[in-house]
N, C-alpha and C positions, 0 to 999 in steps of 0.2 A: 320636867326636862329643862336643860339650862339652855337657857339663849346664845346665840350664833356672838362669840367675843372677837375673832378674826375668819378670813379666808385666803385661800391660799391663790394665788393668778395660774392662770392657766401654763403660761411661759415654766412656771415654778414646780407646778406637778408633773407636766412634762419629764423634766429634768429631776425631778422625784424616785417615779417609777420608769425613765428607761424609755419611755414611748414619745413619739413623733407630734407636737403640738398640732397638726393638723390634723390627725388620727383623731386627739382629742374633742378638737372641734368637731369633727363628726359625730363621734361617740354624745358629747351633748346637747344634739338633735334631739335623741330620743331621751334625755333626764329632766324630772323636774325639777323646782325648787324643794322638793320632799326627799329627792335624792340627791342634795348636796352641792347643784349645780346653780350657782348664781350667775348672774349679770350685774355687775359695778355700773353704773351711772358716769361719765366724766361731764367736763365741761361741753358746751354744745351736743355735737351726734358721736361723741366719743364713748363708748361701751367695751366692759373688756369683760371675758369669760371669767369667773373665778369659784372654786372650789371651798363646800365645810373640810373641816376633818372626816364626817363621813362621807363623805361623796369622793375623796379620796381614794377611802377605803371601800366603796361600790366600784371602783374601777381597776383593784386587784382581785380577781376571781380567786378564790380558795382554791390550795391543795386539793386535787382528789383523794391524795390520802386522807384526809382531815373527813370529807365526806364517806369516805369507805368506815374510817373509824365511827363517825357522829349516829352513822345507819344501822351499821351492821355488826361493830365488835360490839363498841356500849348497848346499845339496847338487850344483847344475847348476852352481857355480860363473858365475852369470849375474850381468851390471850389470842397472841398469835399463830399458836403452835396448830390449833386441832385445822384452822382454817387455812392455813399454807397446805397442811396434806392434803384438804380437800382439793384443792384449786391448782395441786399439783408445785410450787413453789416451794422455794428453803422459806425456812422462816425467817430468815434472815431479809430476803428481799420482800414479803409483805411487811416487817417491822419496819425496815428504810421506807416504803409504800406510806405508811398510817403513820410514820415521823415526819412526812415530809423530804426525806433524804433521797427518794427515788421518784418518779416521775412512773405514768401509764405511756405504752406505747401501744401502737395493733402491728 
């Protein structure tokens, strides 16, 4: 594994993904340094949150289509067709589902 060559500030990810710097700060309560989430050092009692590339990416949850596909097309080797009739849906909307292009609602 290659060694950590930069990180990103917390300010910066934020403004990344779209989400609330203080959101953040909560959220890296519970990361460690194995999941991507550092503490900079400054002069004196100055410390600033900052982020790998993955830790990053630990903070965008995957598509559930991506998990619908990873589980259940690929392993059964299925398209989409036989499994929309099952589940009642065009095919059309579980393809956008396991593309990414549609979202799960209840």
């Amino acid at each position: 594994m290659a060694g950590i060559s930069y990180v990103f500030t917390i300010t910066r990810v934020a403004k990344m993904i779209g989400e609330d710097e203080d959101w953040l700060q909560e959220i890296c309560t519970e990361m460690d340094p194995e999941d991507g989430c550092l503490t900079v050092l400054g002069l004196g009692e100055e410390a600033i949150t900052a982020f790998t590339r993955s830790g990053v990416d630990n903070l965008n949850p995957p598509h559930p289509g991506g998990i619908v596909r990873r589980q259940c097309l690929d392993p059964l080797e299925l398209s989409v067709t036989e499994p929309a009739k099952g589940l009642g849906v065009t095919r059309q909307a579980l393809s956008d589902l396991v593309n990414g292009k549609a979202g799960i609602s209840i």
